[in-house]
N, C-alpha and C positions, 0 to 999 in steps of 0.2 A: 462433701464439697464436690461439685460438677467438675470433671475433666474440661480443661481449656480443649476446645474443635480445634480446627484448622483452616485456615485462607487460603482459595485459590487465588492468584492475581491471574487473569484470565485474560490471554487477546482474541476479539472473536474477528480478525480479520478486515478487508472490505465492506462484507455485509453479508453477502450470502450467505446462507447455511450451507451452501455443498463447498466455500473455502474453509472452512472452520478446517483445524488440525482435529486429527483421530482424539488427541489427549483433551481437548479441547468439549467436545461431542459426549466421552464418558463421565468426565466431570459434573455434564449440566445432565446427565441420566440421575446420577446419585445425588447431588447436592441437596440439602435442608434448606439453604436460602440462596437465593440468587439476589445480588445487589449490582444494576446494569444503568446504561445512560442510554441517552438521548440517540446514539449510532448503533442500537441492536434493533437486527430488524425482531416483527412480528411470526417470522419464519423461523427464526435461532430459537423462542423462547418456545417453541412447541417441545421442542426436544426435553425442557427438565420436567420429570416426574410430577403425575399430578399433586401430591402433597407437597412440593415445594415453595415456598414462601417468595414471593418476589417483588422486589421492592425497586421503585424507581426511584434515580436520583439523577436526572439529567442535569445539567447546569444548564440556567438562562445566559444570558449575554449580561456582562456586568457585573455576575454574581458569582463568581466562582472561589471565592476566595472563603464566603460563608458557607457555601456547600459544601466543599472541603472538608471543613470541619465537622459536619455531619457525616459526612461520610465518613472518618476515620474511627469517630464514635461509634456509629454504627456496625462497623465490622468488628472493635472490639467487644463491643458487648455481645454480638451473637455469636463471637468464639467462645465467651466465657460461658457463657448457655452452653455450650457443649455442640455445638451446631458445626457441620462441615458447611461453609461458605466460599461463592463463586463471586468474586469480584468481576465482572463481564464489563469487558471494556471493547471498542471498537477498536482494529487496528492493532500494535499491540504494546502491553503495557507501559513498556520502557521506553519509548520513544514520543515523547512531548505527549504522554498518557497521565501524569502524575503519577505516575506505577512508585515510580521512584522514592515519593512524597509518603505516600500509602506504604511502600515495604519499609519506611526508615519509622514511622508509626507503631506498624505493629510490632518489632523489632525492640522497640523503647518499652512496649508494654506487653513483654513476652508469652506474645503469642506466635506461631510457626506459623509458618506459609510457604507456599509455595511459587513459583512464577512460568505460568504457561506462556511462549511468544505467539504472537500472532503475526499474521504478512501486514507487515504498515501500509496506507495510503501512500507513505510517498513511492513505493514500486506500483500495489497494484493499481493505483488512479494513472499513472502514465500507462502501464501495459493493455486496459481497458481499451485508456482512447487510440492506442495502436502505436503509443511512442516506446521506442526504447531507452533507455538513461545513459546506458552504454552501448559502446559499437565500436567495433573496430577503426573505421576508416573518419568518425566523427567525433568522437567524445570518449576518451578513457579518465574523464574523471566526475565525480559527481561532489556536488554537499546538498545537505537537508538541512533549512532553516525553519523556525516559525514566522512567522507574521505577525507575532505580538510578544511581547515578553510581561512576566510578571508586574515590570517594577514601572510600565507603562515606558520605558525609552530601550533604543534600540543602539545601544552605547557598546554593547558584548558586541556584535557584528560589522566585523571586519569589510567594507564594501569596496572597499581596493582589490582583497584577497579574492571575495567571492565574486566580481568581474572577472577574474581570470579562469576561473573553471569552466570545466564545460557545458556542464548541465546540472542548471540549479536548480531545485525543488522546494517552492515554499507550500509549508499547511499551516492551516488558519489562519491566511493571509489575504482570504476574500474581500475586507474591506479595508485592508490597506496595497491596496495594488498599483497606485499611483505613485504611494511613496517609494516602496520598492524599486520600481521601475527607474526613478528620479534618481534615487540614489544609486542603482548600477550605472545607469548612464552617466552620471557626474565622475562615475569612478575609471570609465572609460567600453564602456560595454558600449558594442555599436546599438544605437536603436533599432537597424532592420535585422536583428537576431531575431529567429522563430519564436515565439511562444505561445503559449496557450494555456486556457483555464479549462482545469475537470471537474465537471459538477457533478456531484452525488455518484461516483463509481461505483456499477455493482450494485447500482441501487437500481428500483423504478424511476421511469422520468431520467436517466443518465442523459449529460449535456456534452458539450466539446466546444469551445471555444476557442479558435484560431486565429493567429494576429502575428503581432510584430513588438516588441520587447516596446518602442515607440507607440504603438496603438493600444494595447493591450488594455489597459487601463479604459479607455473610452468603451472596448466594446464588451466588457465587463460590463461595466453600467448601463451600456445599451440593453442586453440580453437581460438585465437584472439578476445576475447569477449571485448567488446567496449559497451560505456554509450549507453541507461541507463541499470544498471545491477546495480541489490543489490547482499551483502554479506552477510549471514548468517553463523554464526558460534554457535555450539552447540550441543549436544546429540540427539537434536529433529532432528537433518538433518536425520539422522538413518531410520525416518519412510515414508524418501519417498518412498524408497525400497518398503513398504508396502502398501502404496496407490495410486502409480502412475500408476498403471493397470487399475484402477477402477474409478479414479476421471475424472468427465469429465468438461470439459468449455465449457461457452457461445456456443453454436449451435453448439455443437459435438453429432455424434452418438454412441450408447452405442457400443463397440465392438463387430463384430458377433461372433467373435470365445467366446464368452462370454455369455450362455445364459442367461438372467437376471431372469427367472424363478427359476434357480440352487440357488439363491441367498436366497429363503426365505425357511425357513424350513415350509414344509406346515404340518408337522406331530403337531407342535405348535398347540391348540385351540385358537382361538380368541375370548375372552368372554370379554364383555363392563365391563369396570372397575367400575362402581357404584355398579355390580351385584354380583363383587368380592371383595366388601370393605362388603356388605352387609352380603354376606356369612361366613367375616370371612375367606378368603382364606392367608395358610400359607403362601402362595409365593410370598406375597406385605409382602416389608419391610420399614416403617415408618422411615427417618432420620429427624430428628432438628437440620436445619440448619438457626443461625440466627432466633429463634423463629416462622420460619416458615416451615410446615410440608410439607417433600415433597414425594410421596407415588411416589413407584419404581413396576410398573406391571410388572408381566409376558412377556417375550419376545415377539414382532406381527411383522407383516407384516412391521410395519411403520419404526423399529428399523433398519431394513436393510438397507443397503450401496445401495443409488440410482445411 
């Protein structure tokens, strides 16, 4: 009898191959079979061995509940083959992945697995387009919703509660962005709250759509912005205005009309911090946070916006 293999549940991230985690990277070098969807680029799948088996299972729009089922199938049977298997999922598993769906599977039909995380859409499709989710002076609180639920109603979500947050993050919510909208607003969300859609983070073609919790919905439709695209809604939308000049991605050039020199005040001293805790210098100031001391230098070179 064939040794039962073993399951990776695998998040591959964004999309890029250079966010992939290290455990992530070794995995698809070794693997017997690779089982991936519709959000792996062409650039991840270089990575597994050339003898590796790789099997697509994207789900269409509508179907996902039959695919499912293959899918589950699928990874059983080519554990029982004795086969090491990478479930490769976008984004990562556990988080509105059916990871969940899949480990409670294999689980029932004892086979072992494992669960690699991946960085979810809903951080890196806001850090893309240059939003932060949190911030100090704007938003200490976040929720992550879907945009659609299993059972086709949207009865589990609380839209009183999630008005009151700071910064909401819907995925797979591209073609219900109207209702969404509707519903915070009824629940008392002002309409001219920032928001905006991410198209394709991390991908080719990345989009950014910018609006107003009120507008949002029309210029969706305008743009024709199609999955995958997150929704963000919040005060933090506000600062992309302020960082989308300067922020660069994966193998961008800094802009020339931009010199990066301009960026560091070089009138600053740069003087090694040991030599300024020793002196006695007024311009470190000591916070206790959590019992530990965290010493704030003089502004350098390092503080600057790369």
């Amino acid at each position: 009898m064939t040794n039962a293999g073993k399951v990776y549940l695998v998040g591959a991230g964004p999309g890029h191959p250079d966010l992939l985690t290290i455990r992530a990277a070794e995995l698809l070098k070794t693997a017997d079979v690779i089982v991936y969807d519709r959000l792996i680029q062409d650039e991840v799948l270089t990575l597994c061995k050339p003898t590796a088996e790789k099997i697509f299972m994207g789900k269409p729009l509508g179907k996902h509940a039959s695919r499912q089922d293959e899918i589950h199938y699928l990874l059983v049977r080519k554990a029982r083959e004795g086969k090491t298997v990478v479930r490769l999922k976008g984004g990562d598993p556990f988080l509105f992945g059916r990871g969940g769906e899949e480990a409670e599977y294999l689980a029932e039909h004892g086979i072992p697995f494992e669960v690699v995380p991946g960085v979810s859409s809903c951080l890196s499709a806001p850090l893309s387009a240059g939003i932060a989710v949190t911030h100090r002076d704007r938003a200490s609180s976040v929720a992550i919703v879907t945009g659609h639920n299993a059972d086709g109603n949207d009865d589990r979500l609380d839209w009183c509660a999630l008005s009151k947050v700071d910064t909401l993050v819907v995925l797979m919510g591209v073609h219900n962005v109207a209702h969404i909208a509707q519903h915070l607003m009824a629940a008392g969300r002002s309409a001219d709250t920032p928001a905006a859609a991410v198209q394709r983070a991390f991908w080719p073609g990345e989009s950014v759509i910018s609006a107003t919790l009120g507008t949002i919905a029309d210029e969706v439709r305008r743009a024709h912005v199609e999955a995958p695209a997150t929704l963000v809604i919040g005060e933090v939308v506000s600062l992309r205005q302020k960082l989308k000049g300067y922020q660069q991605h994966i193998g961008q050039i800094f802009p020339q009309a931009v010199a990066p020199a301009t960026l560091v005040d070089t009138s600053i001293p740069v003087v090694p911090l040991p030599e300024l805790i020793a002196a006695g210098e007024p311009g470190l100031d000591a916070l206790n946070l959590e019992e530990e001391i965290c010493v704030i230098p003089i502004p350098c070179e390092k503080e600057t916006l790369q």
